[in-house]
C-alpha positions as CSV (number, residue, x, y, z in Angstrom):
1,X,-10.9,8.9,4.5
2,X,-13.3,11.6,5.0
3,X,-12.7,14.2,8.0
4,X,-9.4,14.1,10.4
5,X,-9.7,12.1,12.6
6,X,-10.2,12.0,17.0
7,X,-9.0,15.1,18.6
8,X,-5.5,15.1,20.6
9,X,-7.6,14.8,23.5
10,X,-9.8,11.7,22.5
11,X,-6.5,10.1,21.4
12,X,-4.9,10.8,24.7
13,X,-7.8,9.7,27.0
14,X,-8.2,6.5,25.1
15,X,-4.1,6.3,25.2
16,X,-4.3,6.5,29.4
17,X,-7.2,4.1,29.9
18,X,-5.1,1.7,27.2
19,X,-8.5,1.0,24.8
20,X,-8.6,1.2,21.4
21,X,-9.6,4.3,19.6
22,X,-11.2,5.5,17.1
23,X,-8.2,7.6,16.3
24,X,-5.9,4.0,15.9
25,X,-8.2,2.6,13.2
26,X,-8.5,5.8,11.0
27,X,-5.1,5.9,11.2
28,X,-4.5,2.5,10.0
29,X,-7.4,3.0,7.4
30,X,-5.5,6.0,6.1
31,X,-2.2,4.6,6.4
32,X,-3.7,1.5,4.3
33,X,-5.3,3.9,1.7
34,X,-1.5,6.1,1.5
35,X,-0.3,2.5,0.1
36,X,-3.0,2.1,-2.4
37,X,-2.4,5.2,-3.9
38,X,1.5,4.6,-4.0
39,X,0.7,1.7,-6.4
40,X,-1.9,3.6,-8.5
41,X,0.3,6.4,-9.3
42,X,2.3,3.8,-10.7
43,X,-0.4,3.5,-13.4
44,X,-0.2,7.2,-14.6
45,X,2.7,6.4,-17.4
46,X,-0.5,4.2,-19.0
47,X,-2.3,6.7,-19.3
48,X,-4.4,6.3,-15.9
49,X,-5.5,9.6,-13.5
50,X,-6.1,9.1,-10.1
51,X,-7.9,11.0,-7.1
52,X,-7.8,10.5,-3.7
53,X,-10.7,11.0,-1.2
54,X,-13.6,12.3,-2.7
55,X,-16.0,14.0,0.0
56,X,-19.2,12.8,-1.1
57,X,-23.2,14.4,0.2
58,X,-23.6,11.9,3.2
59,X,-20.4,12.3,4.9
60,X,-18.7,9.7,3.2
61,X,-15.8,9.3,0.9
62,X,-14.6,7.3,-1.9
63,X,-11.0,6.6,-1.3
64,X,-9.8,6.4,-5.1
65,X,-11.0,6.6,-8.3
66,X,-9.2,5.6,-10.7
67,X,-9.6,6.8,-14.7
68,X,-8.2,5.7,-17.6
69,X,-8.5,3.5,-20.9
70,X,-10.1,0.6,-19.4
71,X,-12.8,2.8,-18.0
72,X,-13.0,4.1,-13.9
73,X,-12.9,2.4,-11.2
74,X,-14.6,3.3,-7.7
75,X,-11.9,1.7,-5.5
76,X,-12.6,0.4,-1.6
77,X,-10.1,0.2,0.5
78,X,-9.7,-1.9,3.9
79,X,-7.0,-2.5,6.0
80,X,-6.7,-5.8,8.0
81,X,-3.0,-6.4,8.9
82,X,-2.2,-9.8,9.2
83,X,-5.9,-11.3,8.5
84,X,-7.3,-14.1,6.6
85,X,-9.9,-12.6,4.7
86,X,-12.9,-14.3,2.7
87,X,-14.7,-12.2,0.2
88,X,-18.4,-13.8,-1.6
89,X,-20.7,-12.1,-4.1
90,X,-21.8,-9.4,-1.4
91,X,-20.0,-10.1,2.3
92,X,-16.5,-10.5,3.5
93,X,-15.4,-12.1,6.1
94,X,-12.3,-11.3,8.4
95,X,-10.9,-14.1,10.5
96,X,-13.8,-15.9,10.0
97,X,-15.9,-13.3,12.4
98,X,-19.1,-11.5,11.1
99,X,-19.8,-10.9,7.8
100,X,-19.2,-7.2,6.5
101,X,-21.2,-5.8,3.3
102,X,-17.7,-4.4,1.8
103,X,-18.5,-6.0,-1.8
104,X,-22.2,-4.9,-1.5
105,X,-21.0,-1.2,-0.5
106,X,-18.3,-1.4,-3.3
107,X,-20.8,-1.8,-5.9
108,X,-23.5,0.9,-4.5
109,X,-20.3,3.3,-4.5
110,X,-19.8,2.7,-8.1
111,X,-23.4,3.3,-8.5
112,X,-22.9,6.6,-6.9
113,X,-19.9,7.9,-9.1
114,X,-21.8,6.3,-12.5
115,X,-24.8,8.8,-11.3
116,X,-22.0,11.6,-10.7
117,X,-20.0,11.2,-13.7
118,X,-22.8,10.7,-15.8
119,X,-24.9,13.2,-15.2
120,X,-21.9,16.1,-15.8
121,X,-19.8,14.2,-18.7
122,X,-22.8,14.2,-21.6
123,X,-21.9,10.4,-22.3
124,X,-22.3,7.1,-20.4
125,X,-19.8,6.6,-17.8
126,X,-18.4,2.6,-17.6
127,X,-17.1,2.2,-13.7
128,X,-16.2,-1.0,-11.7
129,X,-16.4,-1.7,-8.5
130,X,-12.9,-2.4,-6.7
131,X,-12.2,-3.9,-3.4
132,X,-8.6,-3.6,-2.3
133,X,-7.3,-5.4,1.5
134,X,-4.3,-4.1,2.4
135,X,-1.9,-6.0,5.3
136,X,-4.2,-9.3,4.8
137,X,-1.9,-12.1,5.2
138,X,-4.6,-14.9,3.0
139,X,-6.9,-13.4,0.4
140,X,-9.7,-16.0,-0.5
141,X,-12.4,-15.1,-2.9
142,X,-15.3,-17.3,-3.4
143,X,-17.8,-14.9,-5.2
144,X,-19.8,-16.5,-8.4
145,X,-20.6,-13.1,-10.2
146,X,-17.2,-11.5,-9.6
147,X,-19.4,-8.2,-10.0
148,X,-16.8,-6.4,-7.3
149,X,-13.3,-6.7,-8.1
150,X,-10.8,-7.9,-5.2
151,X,-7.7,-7.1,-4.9
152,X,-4.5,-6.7,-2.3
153,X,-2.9,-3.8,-2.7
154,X,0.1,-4.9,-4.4
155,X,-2.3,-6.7,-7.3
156,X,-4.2,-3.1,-8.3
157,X,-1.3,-2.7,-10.8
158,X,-3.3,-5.2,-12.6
159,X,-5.9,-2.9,-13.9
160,X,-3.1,-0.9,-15.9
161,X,-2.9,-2.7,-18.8
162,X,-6.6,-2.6,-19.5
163,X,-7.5,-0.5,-22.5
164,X,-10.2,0.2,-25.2
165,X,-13.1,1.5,-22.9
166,X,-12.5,5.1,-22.8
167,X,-10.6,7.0,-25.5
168,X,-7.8,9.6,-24.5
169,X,-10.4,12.4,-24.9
170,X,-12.8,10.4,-22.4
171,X,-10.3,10.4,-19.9
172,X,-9.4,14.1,-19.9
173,X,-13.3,15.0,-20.0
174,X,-14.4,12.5,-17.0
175,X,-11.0,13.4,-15.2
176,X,-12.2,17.0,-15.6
177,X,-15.6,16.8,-14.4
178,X,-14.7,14.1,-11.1
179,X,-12.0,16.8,-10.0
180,X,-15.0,18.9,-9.5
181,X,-15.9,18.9,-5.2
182,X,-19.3,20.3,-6.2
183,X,-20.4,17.8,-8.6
184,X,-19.8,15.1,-5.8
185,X,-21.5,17.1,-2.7
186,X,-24.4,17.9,-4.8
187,X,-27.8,15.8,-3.2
């Protein structure tokens, strides 16, 4: 998650009036994200490199990317403890509320980091799209295109087996270049 979070003074204020914060759903975001990232460093005897929070030009982050044989993945992550979540071709739904754009927005970040990558790596960058819930209780997804994948954070192991996309080689050269801050802040 990009920057740190409310001041001790925001947290406080909104801790004495008893409202929610700002500073109580970063901290659940980046508590969510922590857990993804314990189960893709599980990936790394595969042959998989992973990085963490990626500051990108807009203020934004990408939470993890994830590189290896079976090509990189952009991965989304969204904590919902204890939710029934509903994910279509672009929307997701939480509790059956309003519709949120999170597979639509997965799929313009993996847009983004295809740009990146491919414009500093000399060869044609595969990446996915990954959507991860973490805490959701029911995980339903209805999409037809299935041009995001969705996960909970316990199935991303999944993607470890995949091979034959990118060769050893690939991996160091695009893991190279995406450890790069400039090449991600650069407009």
């Amino acid at each position: 998650m990009a920057g740190q979070g409310p001041s001790t003074g925001q947290r406080w204020i909104a801790k004495l009036l008893r409202r929610s914060s700002d500073w109580e759903s970063w901290y659940i975001g980046l508590e969510g994200e922590r857990r993804v990232g314990r189960e893709l460093k599980r990936l790394a005897p595969l042959g998989w490199r992973t990085l963490h929070g990626i500051e990108k030009s807009n203020g934004g982050d990408i939470d993890h990317l994830l590189i290896g044989p079976g090509g990189v993945f952009s991965i989304n992550t969204k904590t919902h403890r204890g939710a029934s979540v509903w994910v279509g071709d672009t929307m997701a739904k939480v509790n059956g509320g309003k519709p949120h754009p999170y597979a639509a927005a997965s799929k313009a970040e993996a847009d983004y980091v295809r740009g990146v990558l491919g414009r500093y790596c000399g060869f044609e960058v595969p990446v996915e799209p990954v959507l991860v819930f973490v805490g959701v209780e029911r995980l339903q997804r209805t999409a037809t295109q299935y041009t995001v994948r969705v996960y909970q954070e316990r199935d991303v192991a999944a993607l470890g087996p995949l091979a034959g996309t990118l060769t050893p080689e690939q991996v160091e050269a695009v893991y190279a270049v995406a450890r790069h801050r400039r090449a991600w802040l650069r407009t």
